[in-house]
C-alpha positions in Angstrom: 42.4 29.3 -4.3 42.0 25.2 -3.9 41.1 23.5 -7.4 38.4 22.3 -5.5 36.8 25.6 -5.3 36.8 25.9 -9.3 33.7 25.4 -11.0 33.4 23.3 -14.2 30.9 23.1 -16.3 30.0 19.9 -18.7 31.1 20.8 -22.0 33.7 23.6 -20.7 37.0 23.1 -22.5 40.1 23.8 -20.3 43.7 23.8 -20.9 46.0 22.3 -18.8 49.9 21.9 -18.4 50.9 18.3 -17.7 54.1 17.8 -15.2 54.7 13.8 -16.1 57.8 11.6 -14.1 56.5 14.3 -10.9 57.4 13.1 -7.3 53.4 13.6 -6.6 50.1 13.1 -8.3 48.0 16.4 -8.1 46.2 18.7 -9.5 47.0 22.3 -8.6 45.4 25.6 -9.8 48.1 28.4 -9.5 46.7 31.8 -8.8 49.6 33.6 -9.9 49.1 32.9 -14.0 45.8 31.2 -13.6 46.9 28.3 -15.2 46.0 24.4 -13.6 48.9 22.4 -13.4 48.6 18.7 -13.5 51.7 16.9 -11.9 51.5 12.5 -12.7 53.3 10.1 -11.0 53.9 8.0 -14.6 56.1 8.3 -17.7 55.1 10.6 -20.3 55.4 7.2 -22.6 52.7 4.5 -24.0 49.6 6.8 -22.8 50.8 6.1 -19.6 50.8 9.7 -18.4 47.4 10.2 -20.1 45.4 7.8 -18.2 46.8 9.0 -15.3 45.3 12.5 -16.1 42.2 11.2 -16.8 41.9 9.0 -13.7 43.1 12.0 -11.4 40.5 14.3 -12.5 37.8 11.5 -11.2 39.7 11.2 -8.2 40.2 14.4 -6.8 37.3 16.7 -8.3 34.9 13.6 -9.1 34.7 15.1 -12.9 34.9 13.0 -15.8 37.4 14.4 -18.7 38.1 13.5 -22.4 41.4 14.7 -23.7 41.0 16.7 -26.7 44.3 17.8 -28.2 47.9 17.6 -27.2 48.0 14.1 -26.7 51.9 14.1 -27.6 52.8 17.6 -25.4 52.6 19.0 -22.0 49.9 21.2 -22.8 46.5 19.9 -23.4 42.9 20.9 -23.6 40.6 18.6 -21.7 37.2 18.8 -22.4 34.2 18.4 -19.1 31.7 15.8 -19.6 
């Protein structure tokens, strides 16, 4: 299944596994463990990895998303607005 095809609603609170210093910037839903796996182009350092996130969700699902908690880790919950 394409992450396109997900639905999300605003409010829905998602978590997420960040792949920072990745060859590609995508987002990727994988149907094996039902997990969505973010890979980002920058550093994991200054925020820099972050934004990124942020600005590839308006990108490629044309969704705006806050992050919510695991600023500092891999794993993060991003909320829908």
């Amino acid at each position: 299944m394409s992450i396109e095809n997900l639905s999300f609603s605003s409010g829905e609170i998602i978590e997420i596994k960040a792949k920072p210093n990745s060859s590609k910037s995508l987002i990727e839903y994988n149907i094996t463990n039902q997990k969505i796996n973010v890979f980002l182009h920058s550093i994991a350092a200054d925020d820099k990895a972050n934004l990124e996130l942020i600005k590839l969700f308006k990108k490629q699902l044309k969704i705006k998303v806050e992050i919510i908690s695991g600023f500092k880790s891999r794993i993060k919950k991003i909320k829908i607005l």
